[in-house]
C-alpha positions as a Markdown table, in Angstrom:
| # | Residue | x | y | z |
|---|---|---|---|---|
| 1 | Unk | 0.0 | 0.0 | 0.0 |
| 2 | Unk | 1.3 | 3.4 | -1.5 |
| 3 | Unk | 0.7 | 7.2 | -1.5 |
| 4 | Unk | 3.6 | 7.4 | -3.7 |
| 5 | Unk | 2.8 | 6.3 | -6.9 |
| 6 | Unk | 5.0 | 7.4 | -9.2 |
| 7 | Unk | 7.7 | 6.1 | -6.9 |
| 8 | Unk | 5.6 | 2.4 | -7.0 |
| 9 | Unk | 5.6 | 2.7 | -11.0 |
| 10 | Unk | 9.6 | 3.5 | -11.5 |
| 11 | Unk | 10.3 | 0.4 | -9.5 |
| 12 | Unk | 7.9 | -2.4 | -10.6 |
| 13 | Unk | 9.0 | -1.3 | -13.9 |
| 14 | Unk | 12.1 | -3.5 | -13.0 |
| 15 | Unk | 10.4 | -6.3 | -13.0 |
| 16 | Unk | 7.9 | -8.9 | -14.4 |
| 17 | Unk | 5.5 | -9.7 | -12.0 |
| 18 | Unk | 4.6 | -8.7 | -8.8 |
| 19 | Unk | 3.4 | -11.4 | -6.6 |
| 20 | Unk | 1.1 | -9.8 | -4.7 |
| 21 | Unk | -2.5 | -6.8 | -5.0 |
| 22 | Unk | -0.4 | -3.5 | -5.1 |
| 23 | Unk | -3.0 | -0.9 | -3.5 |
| 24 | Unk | -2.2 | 2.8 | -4.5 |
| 25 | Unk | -4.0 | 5.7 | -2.4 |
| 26 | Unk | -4.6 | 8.8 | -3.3 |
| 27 | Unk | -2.5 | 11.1 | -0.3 |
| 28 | Unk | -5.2 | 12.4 | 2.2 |
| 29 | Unk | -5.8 | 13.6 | 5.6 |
| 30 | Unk | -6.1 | 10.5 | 8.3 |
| 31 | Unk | -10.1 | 10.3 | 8.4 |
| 32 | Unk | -10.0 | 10.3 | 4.3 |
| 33 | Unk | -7.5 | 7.8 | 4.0 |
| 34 | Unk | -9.3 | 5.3 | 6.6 |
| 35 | Unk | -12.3 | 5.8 | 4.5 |
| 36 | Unk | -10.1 | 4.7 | 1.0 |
| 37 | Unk | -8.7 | 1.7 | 3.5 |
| 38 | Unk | -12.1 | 0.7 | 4.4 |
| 39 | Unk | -13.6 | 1.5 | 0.7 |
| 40 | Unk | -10.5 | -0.8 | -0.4 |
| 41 | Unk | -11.1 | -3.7 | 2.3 |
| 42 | Unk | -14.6 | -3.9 | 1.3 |
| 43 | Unk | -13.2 | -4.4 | -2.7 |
| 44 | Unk | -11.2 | -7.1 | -2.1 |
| 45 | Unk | -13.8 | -8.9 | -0.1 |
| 46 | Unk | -16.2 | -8.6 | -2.8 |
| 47 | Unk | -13.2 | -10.2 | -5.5 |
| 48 | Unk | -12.5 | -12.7 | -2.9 |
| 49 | Unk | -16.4 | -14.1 | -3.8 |
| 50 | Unk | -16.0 | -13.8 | -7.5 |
| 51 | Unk | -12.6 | -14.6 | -8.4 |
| 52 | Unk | -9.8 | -17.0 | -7.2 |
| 53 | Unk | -7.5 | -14.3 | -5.3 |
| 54 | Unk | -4.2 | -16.4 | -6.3 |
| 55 | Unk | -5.1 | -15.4 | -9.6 |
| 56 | Unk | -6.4 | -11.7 | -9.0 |
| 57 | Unk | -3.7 | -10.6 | -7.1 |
| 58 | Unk | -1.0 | -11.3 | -9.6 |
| 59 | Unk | 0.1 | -8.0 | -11.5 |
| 60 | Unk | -2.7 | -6.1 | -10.4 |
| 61 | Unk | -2.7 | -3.0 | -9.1 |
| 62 | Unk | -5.6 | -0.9 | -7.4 |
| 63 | Unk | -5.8 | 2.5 | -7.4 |
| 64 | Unk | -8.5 | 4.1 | -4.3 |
| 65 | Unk | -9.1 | 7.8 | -4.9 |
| 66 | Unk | -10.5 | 10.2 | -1.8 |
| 67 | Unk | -13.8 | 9.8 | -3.6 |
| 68 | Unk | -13.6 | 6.7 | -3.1 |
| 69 | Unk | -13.3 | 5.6 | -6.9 |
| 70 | Unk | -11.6 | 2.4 | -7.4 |
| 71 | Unk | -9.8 | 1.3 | -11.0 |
| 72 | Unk | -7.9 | -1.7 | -11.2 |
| 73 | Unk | -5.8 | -2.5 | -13.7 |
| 74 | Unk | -2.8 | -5.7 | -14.8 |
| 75 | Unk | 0.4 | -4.1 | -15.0 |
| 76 | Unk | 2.5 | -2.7 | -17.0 |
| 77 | Unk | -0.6 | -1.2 | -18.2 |
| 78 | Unk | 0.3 | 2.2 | -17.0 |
| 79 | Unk | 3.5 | 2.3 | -19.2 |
């Protein structure tokens, strides 16, 4: 889990795959970002019931904005 993501995109950029969900917040004040923890939590648990998470998590990233607006995507998309 990130608030820097341009930092988080120089160095996966080094590699292949990243083993694991890479969660990217949006930097906020505490209350905001509990709220895009929460909003976040809540996403993953609804995956969990429609997708094998082995396979989700794999080169995904998500990305949790203060409005609470989640995009996912497989990297390197971003590039």
């Amino acid at each position: 889990m990130t608030h820097d993501a341009a930092d988080f995109r120089r160095l996966v950029g080094r590699t292949h795959i990243h083993p694991g969900l890479v969660v990217i917040l949006e930097a906020a004040d505490r209350a905001t970002t509990e709220r895009m923890v929460r909003a976040f939590l809540d996403f993953v648990e609804e995956k969990r019931e429609q997708e094998d998470p082995a396979t989700y998590m794999v080169n995904r990233v998500v990305e949790v904005t203060s409005a609470l607006v989640i995009t996912t995507y497989k990297l390197p998309e971003y590039e």
